[in-house]
Backbone as a printed PyTorch tensor [residue, N CA C, xyz], in Angstrom:
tensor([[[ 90.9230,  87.2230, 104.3890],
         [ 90.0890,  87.5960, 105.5170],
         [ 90.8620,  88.0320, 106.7380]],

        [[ 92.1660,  88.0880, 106.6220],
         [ 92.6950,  88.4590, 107.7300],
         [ 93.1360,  89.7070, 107.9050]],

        [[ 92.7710,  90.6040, 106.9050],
         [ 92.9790,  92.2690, 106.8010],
         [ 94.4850,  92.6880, 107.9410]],

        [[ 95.6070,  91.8580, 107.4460],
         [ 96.5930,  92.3720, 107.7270],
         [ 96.9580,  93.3740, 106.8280]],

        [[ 96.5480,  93.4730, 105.3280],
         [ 97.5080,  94.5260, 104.1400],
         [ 96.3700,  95.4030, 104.2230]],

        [[ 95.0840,  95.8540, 105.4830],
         [ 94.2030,  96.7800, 105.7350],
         [ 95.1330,  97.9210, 106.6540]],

        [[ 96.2100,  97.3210, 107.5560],
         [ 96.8570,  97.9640, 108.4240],
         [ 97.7130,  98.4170, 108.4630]],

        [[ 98.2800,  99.2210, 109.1000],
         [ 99.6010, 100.3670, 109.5560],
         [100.4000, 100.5370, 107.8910]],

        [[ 99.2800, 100.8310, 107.0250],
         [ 99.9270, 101.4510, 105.8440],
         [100.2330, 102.5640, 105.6320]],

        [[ 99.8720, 103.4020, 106.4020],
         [100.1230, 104.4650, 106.3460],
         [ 99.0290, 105.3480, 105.1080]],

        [[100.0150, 106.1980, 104.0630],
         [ 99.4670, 107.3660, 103.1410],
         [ 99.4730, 106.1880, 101.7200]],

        [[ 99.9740, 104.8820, 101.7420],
         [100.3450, 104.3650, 100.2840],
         [ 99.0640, 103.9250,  99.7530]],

        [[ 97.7040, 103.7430, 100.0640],
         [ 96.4740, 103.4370,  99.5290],
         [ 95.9160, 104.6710,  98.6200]],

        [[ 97.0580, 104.9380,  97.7390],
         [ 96.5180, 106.3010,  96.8110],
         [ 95.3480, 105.8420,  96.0250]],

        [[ 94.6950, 106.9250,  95.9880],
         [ 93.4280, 106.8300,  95.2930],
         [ 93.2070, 107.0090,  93.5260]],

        [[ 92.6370, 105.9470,  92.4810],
         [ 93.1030, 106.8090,  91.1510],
         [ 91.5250, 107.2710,  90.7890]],

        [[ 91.3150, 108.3000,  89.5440],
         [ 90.2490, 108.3180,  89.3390],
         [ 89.3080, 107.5380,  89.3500]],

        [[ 89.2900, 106.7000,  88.6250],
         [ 88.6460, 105.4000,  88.9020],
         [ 87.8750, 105.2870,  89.7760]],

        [[ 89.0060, 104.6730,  91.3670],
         [ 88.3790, 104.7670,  92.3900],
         [ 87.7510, 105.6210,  93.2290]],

        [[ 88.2600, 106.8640,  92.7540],
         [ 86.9230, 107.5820,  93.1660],
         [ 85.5730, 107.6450,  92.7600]],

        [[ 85.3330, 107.5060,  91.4830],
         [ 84.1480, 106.8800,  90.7100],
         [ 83.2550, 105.6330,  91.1450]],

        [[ 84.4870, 104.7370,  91.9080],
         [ 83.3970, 103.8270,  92.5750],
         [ 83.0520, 104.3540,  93.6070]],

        [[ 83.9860, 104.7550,  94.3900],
         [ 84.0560, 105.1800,  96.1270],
         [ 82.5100, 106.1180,  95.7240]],

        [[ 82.2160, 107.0320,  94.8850],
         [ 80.9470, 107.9930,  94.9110],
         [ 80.2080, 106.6440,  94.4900]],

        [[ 80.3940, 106.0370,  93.0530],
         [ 78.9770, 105.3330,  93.3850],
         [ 78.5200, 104.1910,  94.3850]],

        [[ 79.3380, 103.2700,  94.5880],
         [ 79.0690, 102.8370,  96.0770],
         [ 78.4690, 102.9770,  97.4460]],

        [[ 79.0050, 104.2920,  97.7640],
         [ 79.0080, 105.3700,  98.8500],
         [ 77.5500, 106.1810,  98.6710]],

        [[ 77.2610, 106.5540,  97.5160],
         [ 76.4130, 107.3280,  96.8600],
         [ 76.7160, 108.6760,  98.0130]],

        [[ 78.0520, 108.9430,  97.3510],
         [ 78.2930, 110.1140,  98.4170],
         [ 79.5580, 111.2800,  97.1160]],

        [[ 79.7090, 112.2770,  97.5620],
         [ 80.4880, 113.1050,  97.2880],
         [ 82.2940, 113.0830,  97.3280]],

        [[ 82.9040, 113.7030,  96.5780],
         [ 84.7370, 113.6370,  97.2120],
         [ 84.7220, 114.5430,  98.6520]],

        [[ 84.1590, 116.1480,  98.4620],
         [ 84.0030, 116.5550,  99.7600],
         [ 83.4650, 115.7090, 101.0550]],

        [[ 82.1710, 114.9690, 100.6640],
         [ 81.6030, 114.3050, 101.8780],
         [ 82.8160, 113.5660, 102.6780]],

        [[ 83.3410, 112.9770, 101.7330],
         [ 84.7980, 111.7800, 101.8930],
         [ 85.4200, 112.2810, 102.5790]],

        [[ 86.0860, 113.3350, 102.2880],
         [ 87.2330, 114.1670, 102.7040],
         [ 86.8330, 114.5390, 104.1530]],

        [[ 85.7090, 115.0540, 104.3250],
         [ 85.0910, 115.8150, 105.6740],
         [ 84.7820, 115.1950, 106.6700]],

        [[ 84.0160, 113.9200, 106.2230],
         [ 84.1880, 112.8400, 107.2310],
         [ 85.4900, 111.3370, 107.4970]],

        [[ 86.3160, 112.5320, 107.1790],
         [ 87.8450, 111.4070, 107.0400],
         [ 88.3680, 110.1230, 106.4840]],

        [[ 87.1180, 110.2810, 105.1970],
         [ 87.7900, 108.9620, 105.2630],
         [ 88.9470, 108.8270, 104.2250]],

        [[ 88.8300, 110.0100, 103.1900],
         [ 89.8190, 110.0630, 102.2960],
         [ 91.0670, 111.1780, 103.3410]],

        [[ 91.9780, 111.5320, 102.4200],
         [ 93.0010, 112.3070, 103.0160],
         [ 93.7010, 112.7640, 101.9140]],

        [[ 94.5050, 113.8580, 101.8640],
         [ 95.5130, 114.1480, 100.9670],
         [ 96.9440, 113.5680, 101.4220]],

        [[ 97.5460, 113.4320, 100.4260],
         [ 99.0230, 113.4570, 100.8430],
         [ 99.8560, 113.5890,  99.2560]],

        [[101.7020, 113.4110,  99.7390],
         [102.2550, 113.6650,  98.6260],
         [102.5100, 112.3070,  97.9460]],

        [[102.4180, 111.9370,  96.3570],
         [102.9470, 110.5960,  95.8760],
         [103.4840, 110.9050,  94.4660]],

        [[104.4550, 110.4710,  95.0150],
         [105.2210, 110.3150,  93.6140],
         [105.2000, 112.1280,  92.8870]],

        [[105.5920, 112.8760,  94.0280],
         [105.7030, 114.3990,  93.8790],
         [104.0350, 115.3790,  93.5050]],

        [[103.1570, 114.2220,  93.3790],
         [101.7540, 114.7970,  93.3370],
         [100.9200, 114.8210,  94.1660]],

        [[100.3740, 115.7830,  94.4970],
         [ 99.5210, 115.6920,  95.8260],
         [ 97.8250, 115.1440,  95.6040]],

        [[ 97.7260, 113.4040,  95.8170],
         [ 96.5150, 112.8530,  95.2000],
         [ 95.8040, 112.2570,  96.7360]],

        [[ 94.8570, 111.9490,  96.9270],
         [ 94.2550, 111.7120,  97.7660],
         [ 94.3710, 109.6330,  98.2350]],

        [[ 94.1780, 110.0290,  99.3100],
         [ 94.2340, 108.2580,  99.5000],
         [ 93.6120, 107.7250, 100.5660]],

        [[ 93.2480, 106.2260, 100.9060],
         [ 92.2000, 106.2620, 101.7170],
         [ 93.1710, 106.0690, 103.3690]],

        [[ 92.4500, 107.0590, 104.3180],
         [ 93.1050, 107.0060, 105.7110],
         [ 92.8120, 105.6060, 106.7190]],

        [[ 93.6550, 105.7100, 107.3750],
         [ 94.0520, 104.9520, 108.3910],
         [ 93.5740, 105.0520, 109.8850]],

        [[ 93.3210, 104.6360, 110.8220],
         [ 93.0450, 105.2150, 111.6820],
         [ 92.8570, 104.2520, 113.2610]],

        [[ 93.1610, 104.8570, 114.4750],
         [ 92.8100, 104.0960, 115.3330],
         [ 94.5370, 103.4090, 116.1290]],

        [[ 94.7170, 102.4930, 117.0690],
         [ 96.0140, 102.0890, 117.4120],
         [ 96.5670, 101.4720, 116.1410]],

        [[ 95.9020, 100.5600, 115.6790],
         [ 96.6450,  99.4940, 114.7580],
         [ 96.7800, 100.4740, 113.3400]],

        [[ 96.3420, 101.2400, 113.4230],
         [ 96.3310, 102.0320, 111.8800],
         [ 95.3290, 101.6060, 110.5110]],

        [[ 94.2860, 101.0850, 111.0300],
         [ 93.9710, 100.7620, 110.2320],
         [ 92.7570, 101.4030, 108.9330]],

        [[ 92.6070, 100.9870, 108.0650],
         [ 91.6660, 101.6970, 107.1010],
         [ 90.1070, 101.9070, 107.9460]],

        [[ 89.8230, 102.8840, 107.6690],
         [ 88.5220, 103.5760, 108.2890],
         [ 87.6150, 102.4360, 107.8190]],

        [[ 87.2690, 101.9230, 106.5290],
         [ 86.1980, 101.0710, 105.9620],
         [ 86.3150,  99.5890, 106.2630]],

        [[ 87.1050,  99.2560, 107.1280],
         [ 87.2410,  98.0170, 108.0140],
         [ 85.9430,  98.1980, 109.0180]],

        [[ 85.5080,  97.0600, 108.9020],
         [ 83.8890,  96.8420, 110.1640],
         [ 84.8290,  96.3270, 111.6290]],

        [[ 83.9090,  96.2540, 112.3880],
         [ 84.7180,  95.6590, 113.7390],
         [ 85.0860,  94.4250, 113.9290]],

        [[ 85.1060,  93.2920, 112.5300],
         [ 85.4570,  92.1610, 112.5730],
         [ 86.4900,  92.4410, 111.3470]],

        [[ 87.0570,  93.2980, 111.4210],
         [ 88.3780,  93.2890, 110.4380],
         [ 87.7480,  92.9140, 109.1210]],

        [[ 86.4270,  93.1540, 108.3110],
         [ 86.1070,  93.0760, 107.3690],
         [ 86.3580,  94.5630, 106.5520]],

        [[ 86.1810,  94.5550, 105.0560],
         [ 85.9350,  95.4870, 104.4620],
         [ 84.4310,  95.5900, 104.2520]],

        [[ 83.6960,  97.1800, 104.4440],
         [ 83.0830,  97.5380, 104.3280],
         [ 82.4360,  97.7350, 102.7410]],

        [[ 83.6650,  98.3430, 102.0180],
         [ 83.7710,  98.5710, 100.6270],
         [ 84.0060,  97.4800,  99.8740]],

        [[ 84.2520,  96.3580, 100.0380],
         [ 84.8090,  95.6130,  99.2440],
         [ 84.7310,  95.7270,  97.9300]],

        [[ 83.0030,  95.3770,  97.8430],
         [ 82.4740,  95.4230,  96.2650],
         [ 82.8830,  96.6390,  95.4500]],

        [[ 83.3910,  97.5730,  95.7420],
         [ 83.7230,  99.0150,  95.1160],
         [ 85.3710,  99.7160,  95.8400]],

        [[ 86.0650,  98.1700,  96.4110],
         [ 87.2810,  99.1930,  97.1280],
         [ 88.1140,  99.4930,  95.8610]],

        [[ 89.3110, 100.1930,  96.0980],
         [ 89.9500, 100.7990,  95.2590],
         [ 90.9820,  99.6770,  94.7810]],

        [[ 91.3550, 100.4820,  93.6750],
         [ 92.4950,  99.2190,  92.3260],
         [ 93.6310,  98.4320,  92.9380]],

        [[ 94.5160,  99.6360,  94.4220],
         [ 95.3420,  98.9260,  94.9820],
         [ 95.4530,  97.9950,  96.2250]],

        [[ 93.8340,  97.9650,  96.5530],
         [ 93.1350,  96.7210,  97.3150],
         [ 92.9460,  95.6750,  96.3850]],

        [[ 92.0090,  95.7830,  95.8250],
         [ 91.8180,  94.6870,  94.1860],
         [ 93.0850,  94.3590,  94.3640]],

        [[ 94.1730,  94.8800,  93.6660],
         [ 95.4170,  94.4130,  93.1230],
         [ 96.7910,  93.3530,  94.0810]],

        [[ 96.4680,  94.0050,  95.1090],
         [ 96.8710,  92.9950,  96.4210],
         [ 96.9120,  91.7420,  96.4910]],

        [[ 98.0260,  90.6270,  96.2360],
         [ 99.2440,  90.7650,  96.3230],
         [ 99.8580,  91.1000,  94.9060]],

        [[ 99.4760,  91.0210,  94.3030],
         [100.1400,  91.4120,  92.6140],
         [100.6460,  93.1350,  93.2070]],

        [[101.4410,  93.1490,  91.7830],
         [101.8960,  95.0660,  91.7990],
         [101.7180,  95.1090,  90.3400]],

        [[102.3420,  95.8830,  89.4130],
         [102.7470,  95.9970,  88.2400],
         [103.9610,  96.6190,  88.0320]],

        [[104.3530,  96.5130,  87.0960],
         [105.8840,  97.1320,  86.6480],
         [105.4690,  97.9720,  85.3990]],

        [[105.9870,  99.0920,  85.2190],
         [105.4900,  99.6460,  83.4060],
         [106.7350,  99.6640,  82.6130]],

        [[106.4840,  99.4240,  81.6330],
         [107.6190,  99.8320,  80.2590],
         [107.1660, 100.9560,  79.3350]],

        [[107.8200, 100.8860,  78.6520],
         [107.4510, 101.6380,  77.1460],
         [106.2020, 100.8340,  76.3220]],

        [[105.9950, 100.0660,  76.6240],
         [104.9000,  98.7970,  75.9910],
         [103.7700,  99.0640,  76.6770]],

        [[103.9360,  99.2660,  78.0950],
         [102.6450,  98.9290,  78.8190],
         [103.0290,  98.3700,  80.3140]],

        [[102.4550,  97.7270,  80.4880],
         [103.0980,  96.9610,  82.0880],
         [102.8070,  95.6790,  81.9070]],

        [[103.1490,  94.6990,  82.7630],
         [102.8750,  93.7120,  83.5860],
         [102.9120,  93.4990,  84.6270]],

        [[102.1240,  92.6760,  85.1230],
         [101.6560,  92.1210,  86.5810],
         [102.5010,  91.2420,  86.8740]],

        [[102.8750,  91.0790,  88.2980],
         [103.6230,  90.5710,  89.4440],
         [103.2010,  89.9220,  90.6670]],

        [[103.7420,  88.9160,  90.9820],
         [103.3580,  88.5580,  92.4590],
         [104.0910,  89.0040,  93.6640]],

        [[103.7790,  90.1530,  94.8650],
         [104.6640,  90.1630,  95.5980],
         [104.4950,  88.8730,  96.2080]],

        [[105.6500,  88.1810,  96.3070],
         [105.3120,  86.8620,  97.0470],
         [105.6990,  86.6620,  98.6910]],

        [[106.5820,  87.4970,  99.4500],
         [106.3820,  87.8630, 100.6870],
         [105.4670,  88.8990, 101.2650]],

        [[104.6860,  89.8330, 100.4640],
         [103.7910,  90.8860, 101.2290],
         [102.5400,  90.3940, 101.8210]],

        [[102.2990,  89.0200, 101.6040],
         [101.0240,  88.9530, 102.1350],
         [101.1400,  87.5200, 102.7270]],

        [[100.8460,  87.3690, 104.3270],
         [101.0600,  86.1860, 104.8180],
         [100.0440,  84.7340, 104.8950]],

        [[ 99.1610,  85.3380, 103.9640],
         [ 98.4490,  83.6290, 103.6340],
         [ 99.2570,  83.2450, 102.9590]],

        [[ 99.3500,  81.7080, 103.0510],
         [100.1410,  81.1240, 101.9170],
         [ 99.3950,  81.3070, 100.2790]],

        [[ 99.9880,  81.1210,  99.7600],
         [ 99.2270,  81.3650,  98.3140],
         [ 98.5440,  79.7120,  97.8150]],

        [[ 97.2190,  79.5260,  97.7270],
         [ 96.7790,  78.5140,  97.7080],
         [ 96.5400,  77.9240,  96.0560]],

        [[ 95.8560,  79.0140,  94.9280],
         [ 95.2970,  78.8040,  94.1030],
         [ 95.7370,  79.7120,  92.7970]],

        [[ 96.1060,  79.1680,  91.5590],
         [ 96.3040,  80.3190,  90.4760],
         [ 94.9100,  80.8380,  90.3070]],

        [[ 94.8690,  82.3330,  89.7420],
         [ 93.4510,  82.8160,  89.5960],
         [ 94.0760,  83.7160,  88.5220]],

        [[ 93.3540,  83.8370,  87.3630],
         [ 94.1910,  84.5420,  86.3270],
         [ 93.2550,  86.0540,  86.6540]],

        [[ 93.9480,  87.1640,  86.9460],
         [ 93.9430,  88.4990,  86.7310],
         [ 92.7070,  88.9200,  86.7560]],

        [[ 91.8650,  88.6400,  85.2050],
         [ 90.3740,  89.2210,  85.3370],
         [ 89.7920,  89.2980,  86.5640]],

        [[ 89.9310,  87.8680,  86.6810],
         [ 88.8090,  87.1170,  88.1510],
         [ 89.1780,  87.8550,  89.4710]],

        [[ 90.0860,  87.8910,  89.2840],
         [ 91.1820,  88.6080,  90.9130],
         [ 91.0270,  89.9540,  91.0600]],

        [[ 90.7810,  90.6020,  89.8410],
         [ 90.6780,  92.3250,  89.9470],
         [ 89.2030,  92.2880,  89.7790]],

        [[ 88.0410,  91.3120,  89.3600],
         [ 86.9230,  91.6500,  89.4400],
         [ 86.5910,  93.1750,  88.8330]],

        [[ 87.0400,  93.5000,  87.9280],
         [ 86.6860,  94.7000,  87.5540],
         [ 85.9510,  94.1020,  85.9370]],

        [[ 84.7430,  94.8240,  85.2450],
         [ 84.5510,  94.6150,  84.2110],
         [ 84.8450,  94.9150,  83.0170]],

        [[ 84.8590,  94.7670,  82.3580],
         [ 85.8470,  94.7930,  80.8730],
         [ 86.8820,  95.2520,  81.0780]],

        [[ 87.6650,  94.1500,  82.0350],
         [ 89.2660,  94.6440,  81.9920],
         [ 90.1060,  95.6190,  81.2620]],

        [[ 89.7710,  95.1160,  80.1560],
         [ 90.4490,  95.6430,  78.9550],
         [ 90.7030,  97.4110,  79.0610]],

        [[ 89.2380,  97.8820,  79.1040],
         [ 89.4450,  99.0070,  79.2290],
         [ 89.9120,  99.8120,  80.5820]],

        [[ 89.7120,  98.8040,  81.4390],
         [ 89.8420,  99.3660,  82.6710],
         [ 92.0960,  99.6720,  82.6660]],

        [[ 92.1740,  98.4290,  82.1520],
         [ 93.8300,  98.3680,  81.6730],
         [ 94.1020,  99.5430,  80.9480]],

        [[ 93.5440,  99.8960,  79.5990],
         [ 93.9190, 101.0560,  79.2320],
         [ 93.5270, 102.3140,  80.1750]],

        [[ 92.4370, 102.4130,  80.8330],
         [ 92.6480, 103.4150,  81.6480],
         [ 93.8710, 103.3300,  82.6880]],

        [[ 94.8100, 102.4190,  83.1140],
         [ 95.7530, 102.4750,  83.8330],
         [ 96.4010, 102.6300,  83.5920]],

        [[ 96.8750, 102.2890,  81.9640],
         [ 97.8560, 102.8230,  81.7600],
         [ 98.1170, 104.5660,  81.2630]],

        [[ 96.8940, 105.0420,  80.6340],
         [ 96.4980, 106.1830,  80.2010],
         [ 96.8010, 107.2560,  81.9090]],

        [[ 96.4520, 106.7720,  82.9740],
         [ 96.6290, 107.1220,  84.2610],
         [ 97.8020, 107.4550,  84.4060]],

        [[ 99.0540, 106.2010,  84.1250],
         [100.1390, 106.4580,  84.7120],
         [100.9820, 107.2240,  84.0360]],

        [[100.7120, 107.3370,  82.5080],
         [101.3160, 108.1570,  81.4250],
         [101.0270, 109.6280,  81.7650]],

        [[100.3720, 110.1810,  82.2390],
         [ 99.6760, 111.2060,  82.6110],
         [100.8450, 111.7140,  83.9480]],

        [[100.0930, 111.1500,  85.2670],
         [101.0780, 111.2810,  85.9210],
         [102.6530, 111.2940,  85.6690]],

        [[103.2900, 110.8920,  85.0590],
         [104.4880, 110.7110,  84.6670],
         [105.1660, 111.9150,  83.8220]],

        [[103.7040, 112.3900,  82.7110],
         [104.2460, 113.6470,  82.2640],
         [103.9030, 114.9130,  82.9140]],

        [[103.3270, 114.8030,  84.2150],
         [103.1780, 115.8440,  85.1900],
         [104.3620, 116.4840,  86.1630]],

        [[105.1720, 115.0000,  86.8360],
         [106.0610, 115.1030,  86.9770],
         [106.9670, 115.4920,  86.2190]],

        [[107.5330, 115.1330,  84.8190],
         [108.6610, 115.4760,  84.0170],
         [108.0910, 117.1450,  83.3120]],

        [[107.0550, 117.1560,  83.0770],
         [106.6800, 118.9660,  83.6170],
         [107.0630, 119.6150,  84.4680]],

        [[107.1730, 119.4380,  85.8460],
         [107.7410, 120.1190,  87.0400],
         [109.0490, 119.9470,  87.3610]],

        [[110.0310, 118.4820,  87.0400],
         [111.3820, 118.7180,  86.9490],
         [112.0290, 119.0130,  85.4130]],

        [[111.3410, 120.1170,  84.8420],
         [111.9180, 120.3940,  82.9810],
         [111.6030, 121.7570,  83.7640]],

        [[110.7110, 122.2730,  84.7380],
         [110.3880, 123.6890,  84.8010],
         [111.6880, 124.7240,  85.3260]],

        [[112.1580, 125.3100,  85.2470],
         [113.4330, 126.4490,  86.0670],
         [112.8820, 126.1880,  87.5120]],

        [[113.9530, 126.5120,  88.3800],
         [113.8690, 126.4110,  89.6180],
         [112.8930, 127.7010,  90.3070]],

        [[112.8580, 128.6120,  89.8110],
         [112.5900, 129.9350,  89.8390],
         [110.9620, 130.1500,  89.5090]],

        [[110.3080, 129.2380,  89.0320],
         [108.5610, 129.2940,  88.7630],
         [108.1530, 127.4930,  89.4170]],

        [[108.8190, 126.4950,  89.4620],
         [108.9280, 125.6300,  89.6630],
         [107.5440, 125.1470,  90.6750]],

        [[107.1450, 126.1100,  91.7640],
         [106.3120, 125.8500,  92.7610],
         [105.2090, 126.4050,  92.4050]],

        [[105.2080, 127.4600,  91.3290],
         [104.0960, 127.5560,  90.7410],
         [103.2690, 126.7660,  89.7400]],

        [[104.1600, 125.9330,  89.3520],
         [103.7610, 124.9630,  88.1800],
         [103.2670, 123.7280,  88.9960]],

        [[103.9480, 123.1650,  89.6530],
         [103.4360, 122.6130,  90.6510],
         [102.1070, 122.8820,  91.5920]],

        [[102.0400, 123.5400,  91.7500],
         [100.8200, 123.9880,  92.4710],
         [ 99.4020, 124.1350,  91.0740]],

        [[ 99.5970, 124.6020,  90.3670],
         [ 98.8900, 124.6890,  89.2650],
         [ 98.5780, 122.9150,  88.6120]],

        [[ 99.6540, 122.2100,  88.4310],
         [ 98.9710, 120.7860,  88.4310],
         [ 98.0660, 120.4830,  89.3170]],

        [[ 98.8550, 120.2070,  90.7740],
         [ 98.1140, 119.6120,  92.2490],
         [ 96.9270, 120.2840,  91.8910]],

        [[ 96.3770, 121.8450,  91.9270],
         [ 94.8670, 122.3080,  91.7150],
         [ 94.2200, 121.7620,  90.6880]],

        [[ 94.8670, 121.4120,  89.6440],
         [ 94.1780, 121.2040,  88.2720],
         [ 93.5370, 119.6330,  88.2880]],

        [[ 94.9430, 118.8950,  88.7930],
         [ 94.5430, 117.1720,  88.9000],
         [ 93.2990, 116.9750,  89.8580]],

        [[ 93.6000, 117.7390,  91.1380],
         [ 92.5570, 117.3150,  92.1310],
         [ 91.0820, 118.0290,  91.9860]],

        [[ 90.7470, 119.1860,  90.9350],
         [ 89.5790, 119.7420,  91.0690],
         [ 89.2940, 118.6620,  90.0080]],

        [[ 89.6760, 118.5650,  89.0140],
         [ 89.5080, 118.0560,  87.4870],
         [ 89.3120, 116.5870,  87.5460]],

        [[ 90.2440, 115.6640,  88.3990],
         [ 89.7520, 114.0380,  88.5510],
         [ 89.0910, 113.3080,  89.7610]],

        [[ 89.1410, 114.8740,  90.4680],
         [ 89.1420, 114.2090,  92.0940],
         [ 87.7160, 114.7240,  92.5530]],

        [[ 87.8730, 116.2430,  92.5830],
         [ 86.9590, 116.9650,  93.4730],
         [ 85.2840, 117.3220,  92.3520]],

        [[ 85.6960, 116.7690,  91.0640],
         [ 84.2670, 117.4670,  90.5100],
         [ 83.5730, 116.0930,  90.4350]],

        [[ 82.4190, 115.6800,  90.8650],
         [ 81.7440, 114.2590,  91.0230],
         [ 81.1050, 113.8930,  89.7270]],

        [[ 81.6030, 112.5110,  89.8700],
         [ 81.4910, 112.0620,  88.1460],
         [ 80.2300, 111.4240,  88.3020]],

        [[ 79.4410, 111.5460,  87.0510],
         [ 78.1030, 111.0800,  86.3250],
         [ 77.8680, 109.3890,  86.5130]],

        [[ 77.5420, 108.4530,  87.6260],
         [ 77.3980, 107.4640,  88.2310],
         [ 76.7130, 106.6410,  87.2190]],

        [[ 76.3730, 107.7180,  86.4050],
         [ 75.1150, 106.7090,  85.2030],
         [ 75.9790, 106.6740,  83.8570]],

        [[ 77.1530, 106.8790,  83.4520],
         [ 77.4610, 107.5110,  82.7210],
         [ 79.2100, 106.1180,  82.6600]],

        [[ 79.4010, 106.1900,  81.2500],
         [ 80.7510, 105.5820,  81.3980],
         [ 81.7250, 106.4760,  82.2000]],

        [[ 82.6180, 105.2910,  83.0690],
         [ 83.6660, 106.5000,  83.3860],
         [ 84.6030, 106.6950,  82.3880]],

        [[ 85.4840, 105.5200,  81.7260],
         [ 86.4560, 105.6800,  81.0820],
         [ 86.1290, 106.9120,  79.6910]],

        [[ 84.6830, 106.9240,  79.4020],
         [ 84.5030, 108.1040,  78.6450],
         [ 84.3060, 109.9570,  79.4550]],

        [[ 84.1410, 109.7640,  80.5940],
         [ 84.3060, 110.6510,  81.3600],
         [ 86.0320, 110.5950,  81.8970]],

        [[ 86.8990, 109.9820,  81.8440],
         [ 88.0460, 110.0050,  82.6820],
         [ 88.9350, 110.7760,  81.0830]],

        [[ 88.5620, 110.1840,  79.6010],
         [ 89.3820, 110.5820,  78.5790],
         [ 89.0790, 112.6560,  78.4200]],

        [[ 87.8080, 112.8570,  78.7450],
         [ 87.6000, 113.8460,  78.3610],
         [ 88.0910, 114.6450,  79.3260]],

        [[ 88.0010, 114.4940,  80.5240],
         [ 88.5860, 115.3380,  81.9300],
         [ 90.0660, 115.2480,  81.4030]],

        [[ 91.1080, 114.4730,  81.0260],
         [ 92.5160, 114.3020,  80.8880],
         [ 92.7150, 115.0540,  79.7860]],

        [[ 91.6980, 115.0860,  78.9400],
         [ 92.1360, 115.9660,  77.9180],
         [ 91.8440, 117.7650,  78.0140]],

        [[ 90.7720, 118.0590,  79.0760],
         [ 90.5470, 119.1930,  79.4780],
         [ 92.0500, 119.6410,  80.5160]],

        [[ 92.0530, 118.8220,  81.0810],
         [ 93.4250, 118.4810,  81.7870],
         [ 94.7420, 118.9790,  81.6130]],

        [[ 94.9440, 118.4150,  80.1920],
         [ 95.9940, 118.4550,  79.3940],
         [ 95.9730, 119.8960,  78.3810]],

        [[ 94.6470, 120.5290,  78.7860],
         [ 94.5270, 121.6680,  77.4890],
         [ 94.7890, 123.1110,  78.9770]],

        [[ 94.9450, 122.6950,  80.1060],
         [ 94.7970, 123.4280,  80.7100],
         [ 95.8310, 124.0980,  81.3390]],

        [[ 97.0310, 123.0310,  81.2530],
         [ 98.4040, 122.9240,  81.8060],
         [ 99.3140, 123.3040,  80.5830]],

        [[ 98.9430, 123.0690,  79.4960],
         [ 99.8300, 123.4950,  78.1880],
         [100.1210, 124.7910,  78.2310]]])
């Protein structure tokens, strides 16, 4: 409750498909609406240009903070709010979860195993969509540093358009699974960039 890890974060609250899927159904709003009334933003991560939620005001803080330092969004905020204080690490296997144990200044009171803490439903799949996420990203990047120096910004630019119309900007079916909407977009995705 003390929405210190709400503040002076700057661009690092990247947004994944996912959370845009809640952010619309939550919101019962659009990615443009988002974007126009500031609350999303672009920026660069991890060499991809993905959207994330802005900051704003002296202290910097997230737009969806109420005037008692609450979240607005809670019930629908995004994976790297959920995930707070944990991180993950990935391998060749998959990942695991972590405690940052200095990033967050409550003391840590209680074990809470994962499910309960990410509140997301059927974990399971929500896990394979993260990891299916980061595999993706990863071969986007090693696409753009395998490309010649000489087309390099074109290939690049051709992802950034492709990722952000394709996971970001076309509004997903609220009634509808996402993870069966997120496989088919990645694979339109993936047929588009080949």
């Amino acid at each position: 409750g003390c929405s210190a890890c709400c503040q002076g974060m700057g661009n690092s609250v990247t947004l994944d498909p996912y959370d845009m899927y809640q952010l619309e159904r939550g919101l019962g709003t659009s990615p443009q609406v988002l974007m126009s009334q500031g609350m999303i933003e672009m920026s660069l991560a991890d060499g991809l240009v993905l959207p994330n939620l802005s900051m704003a005001g002296e202290k910097e803080q997230c737009v969806f903070l109420n005037e008692e330092g609450r979240c607005r969004i809670h019930a629908f905020r995004p994976g790297l709010c959920r995930l707070f204080p944990l991180g993950r690490v990935y391998d060749e296997e998959g990942f695991k979860y972590y405690v940052q144990l200095y990033e967050c200044p409550k003391p840590v009171k209680t074990k809470v195993k994962i499910d309960k803490w990410l509140g997301i439903p059927d974990i399971k799949k929500y896990e394979e969509f993260v990891l299916a996420w980061h595999w993706l990203q990863k071969w986007c990047q090693e696409l753009i540093e395998q490309t010649p120096d000489m087309v390099r910004e074109d290939v690049r630019k051709k992802i950034a358009t492709s990722l952000l119309s394709i996971f970001y900007m076309t509004p997903y079916d609220v009634k509808v699974s996402f993870y069966d909407q997120f496989m088919a977009r990645r694979d339109m995705f993936v047929r588009q960039i080949q």
